[in-house]
C-alpha positions as CSV (number, residue, x, y, z in Angstrom):
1,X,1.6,14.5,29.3
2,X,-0.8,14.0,32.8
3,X,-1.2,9.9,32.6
4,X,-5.0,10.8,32.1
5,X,-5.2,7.2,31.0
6,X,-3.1,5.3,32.3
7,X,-4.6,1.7,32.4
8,X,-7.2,2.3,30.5
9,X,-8.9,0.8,27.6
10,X,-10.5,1.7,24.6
11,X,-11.9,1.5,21.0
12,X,-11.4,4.5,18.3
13,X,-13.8,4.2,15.3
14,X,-13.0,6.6,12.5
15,X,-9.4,6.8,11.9
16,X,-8.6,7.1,8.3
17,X,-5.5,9.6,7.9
18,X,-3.3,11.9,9.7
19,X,-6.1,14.5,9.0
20,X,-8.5,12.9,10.7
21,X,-10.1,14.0,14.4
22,X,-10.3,10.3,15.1
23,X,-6.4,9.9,14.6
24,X,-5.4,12.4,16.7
25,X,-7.6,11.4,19.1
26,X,-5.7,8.0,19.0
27,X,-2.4,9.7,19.2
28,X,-3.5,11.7,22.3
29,X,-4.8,8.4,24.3
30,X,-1.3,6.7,23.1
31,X,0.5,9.4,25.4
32,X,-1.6,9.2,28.1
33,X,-1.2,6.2,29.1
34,X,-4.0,4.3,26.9
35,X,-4.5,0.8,25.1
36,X,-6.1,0.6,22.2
37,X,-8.2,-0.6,19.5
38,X,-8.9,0.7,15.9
39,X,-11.4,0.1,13.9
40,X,-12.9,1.3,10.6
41,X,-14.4,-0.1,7.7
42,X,-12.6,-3.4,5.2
43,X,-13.1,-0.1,2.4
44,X,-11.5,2.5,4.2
45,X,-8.8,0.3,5.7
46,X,-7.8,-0.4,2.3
47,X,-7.8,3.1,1.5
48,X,-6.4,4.9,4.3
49,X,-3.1,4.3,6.4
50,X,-4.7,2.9,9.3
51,X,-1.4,0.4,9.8
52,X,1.0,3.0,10.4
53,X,-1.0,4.5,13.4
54,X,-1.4,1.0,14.7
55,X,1.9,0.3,14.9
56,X,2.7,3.8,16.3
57,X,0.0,3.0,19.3
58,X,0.8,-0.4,19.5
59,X,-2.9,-0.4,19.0
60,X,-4.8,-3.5,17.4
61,X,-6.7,-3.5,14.3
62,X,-10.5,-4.7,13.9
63,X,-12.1,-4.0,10.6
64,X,-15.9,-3.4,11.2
65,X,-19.0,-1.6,9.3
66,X,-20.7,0.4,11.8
67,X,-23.6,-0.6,10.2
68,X,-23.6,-4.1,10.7
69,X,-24.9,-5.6,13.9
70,X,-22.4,-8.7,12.9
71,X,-19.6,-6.7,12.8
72,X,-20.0,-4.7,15.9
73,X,-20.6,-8.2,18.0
74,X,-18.0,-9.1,16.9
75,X,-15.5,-6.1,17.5
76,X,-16.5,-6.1,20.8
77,X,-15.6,-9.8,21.0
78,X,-12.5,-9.4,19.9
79,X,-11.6,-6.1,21.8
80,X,-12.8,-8.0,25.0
81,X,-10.6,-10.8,24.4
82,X,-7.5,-8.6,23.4
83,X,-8.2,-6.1,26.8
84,X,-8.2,-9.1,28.9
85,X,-10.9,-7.2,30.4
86,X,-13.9,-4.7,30.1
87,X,-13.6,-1.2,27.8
88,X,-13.0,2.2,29.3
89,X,-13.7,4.6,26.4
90,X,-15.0,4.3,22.7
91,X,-15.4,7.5,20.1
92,X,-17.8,7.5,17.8
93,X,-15.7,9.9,14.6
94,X,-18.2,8.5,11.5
95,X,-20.3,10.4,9.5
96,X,-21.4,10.5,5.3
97,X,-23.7,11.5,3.2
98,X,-24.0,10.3,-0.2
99,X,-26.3,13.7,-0.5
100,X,-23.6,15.6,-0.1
101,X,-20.9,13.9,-1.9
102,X,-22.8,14.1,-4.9
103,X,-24.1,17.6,-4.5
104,X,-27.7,16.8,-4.0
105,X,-30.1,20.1,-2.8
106,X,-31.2,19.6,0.4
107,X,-35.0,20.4,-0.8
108,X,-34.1,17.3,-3.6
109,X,-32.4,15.1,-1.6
110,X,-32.5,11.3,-2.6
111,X,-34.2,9.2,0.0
112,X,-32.6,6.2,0.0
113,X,-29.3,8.0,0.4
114,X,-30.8,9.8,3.4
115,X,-31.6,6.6,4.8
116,X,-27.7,5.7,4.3
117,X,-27.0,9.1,5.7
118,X,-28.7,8.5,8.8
119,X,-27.8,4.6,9.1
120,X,-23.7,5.4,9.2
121,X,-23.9,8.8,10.8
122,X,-26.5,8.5,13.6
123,X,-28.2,4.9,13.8
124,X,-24.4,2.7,13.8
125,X,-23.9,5.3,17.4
126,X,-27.0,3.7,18.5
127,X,-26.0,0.2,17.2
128,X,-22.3,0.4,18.7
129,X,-23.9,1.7,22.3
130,X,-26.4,-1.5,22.0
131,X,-23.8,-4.1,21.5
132,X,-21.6,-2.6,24.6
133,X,-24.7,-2.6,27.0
134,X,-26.1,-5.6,25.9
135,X,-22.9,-7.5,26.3
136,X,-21.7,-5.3,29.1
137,X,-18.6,-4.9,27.9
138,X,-17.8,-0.9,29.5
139,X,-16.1,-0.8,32.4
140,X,-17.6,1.3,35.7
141,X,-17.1,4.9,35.2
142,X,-16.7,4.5,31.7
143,X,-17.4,7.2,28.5
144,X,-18.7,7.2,25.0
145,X,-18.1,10.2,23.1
146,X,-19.3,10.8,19.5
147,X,-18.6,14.3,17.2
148,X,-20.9,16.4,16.4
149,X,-21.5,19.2,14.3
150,X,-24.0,23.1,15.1
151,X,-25.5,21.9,12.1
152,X,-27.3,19.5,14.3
153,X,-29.3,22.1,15.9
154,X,-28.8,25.1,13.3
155,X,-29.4,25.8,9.9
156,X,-26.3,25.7,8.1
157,X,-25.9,25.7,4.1
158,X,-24.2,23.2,1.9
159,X,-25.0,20.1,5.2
160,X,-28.1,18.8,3.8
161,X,-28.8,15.8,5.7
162,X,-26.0,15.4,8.0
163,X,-27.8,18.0,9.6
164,X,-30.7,15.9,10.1
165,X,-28.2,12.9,11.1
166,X,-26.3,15.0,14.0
167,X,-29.6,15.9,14.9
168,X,-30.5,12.7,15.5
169,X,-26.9,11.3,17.1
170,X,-27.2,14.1,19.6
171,X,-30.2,12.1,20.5
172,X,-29.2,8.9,20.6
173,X,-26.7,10.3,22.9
174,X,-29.5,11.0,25.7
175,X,-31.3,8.4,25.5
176,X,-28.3,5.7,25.6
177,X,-26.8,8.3,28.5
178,X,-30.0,7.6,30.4
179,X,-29.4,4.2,30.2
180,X,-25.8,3.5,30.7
181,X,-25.3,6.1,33.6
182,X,-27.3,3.8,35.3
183,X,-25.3,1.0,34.5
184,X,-22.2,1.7,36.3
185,X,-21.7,5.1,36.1
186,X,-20.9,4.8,32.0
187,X,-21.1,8.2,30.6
188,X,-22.3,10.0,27.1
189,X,-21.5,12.6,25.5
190,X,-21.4,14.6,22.2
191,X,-18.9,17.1,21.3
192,X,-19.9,19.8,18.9
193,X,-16.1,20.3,17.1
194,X,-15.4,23.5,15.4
195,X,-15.1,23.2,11.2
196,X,-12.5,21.2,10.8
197,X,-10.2,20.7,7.6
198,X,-10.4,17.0,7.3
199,X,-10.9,14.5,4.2
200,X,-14.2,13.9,5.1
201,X,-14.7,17.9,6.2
202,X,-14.0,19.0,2.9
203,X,-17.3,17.5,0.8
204,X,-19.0,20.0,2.0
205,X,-20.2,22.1,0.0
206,X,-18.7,25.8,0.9
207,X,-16.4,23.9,3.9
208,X,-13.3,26.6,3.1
209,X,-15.7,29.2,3.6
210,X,-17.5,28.1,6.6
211,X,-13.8,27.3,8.3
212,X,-12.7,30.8,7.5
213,X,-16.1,32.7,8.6
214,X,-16.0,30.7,11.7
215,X,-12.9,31.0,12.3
216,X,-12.9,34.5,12.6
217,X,-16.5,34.7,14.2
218,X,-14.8,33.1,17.0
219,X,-13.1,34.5,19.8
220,X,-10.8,32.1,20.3
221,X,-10.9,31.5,16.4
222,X,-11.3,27.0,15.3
223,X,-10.5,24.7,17.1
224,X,-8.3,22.2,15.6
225,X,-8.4,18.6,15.3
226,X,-5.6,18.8,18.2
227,X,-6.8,21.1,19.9
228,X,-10.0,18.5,20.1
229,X,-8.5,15.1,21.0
230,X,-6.8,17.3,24.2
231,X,-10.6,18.1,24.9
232,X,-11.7,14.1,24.2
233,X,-9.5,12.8,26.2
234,X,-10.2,15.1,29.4
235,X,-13.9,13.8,28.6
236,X,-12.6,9.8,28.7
237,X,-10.7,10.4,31.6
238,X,-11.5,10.3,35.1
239,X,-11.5,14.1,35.6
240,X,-15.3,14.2,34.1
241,X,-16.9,11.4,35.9
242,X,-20.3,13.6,36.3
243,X,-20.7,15.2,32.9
244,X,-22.9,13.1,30.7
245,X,-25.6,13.3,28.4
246,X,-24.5,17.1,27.0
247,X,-23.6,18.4,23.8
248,X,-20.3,19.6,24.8
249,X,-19.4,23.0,22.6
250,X,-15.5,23.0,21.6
251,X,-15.7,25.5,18.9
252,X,-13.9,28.8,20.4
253,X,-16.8,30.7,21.7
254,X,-18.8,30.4,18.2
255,X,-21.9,28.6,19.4
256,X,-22.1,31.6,22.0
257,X,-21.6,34.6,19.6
258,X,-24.6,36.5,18.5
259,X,-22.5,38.8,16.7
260,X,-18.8,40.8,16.5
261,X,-17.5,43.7,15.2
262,X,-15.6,42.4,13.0
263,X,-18.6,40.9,11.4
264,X,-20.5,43.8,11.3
265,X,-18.1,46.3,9.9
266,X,-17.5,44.1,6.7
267,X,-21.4,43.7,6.4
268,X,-21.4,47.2,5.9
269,X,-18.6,47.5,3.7
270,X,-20.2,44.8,1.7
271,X,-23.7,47.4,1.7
């Protein structure tokens, strides 16, 4: 380990297993040097084993709904109060769609779940980033990082909405990163992750596919959910103190790849 974070502070929203980006995200700050604090929804803290990686991180616990304006003021509160001081880093690792989860067709999608879809996956970034600036809690030179999906920008099958969602995070990325690097010097930045086998990863329609066709579309094949809190926390570190307002690409060359053999020859295999 490099210290990358030695002193530093921050909040992790997302965790819910060992599979999750989020967690190893967690893990990775933990051995460089971080404090933390975790937070996820009442539901999914329940649900998942949010305690055991707590205790592992010494990290403190704040349930919150990203959603909820309440909530957020009031995580920031408490994170405040438990730093002793202001708040390095936060990810953003929360996406859903009820869409998807039940199997909707994008060209039949039901609304009001799209509205859901777009409130937990894009608007609760903008939400979190408001309560942090308004109260300004981040700490000079600071970084917000949210995931991101190609889907975002690309037409992908079996992501309905969240397409429409990451679309819209990407967004809320550059216009909050307009605002808060002039505040301070507080970075933000998206990072578009490869497929990734995770609980959430895996209501997608066709996600086993996609992971194996991207995988080998790539040069450098996935990235793994490792491989991808190593690339988060260069981006929360000091190391990156220019880079803000992008759409980072850590995906193994895929976003870049117009085409490869490999591809090619079992397209005309399959002719």
């Amino acid at each position: 380990m490099y210290d990358l974070l030695k002193g530093k502070k921050g909040i992790i929203f997302g965790a819910l297993n060992d599979r999750s980006i989020a967690w190893k995200v967690a893990q990775r700050a933990h051995a460089e040097g971080a404090r933390l604090v975790l937070t996820n929804t009442p539901v999914s803290l329940r649900l998942g084993q949010l305690q055991a990686l707590a205790e592992e991180c010494s990290a403190k616990i704040v349930a919150a709904d990203a959603t909820s304006m309440d909530d957020l003021n009031a995580l920031v509160e408490q994170s405040l109060e438990h730093f002793g001081g202001k708040i390095d880093f936060v990810l953003h690792s929360i996406g859903m769609s009820p869409n998807v989860r039940k199997s909707i067709p994008y060209e039949d999608i039901n609304y009001a779940f799209m509205q859901k879809t777009i409130d937990i996956s894009a608007l609760s970034f903008h939400k979190m980033m408001n309560v942090l600036y308004n109260k300004d809690a981040m700490a000079c030179g600071g970084s917000i990082v949210a995931l991101t999906y190609i889907a975002g920008e690309r037409a992908f099958p079996g992501y309905s909405d969240m397409a429409d969602a990451k679309a819209m995070l990407e967004s809320v990325a550059r216009g909050f990163g307009l605002k808060f690097g002039r505040k301070c010097g507080v970075r933000v930045n998206t990072v578009s992750q490869s497929p990734t086998l995770t609980t959430a990863g895996e209501g997608i329609a066709g996600m086993s596919d996609m992971y194996r066709y991207a995988d080998k579309f790539s040069p450098l094949g996935n990235a793994s959910a490792e491989d991808c809190a190593d690339y988060v926390v260069t981006l929360f570190s000091d190391l990156t103190r220019k880079v803000t307002m992008q759409n980072l690409y850590h995906d193994g060359g895929f976003s870049a790849t117009g085409l490869t053999e490999e591809v090619l020859e079992a397209f005309s295999r399959g002719l």
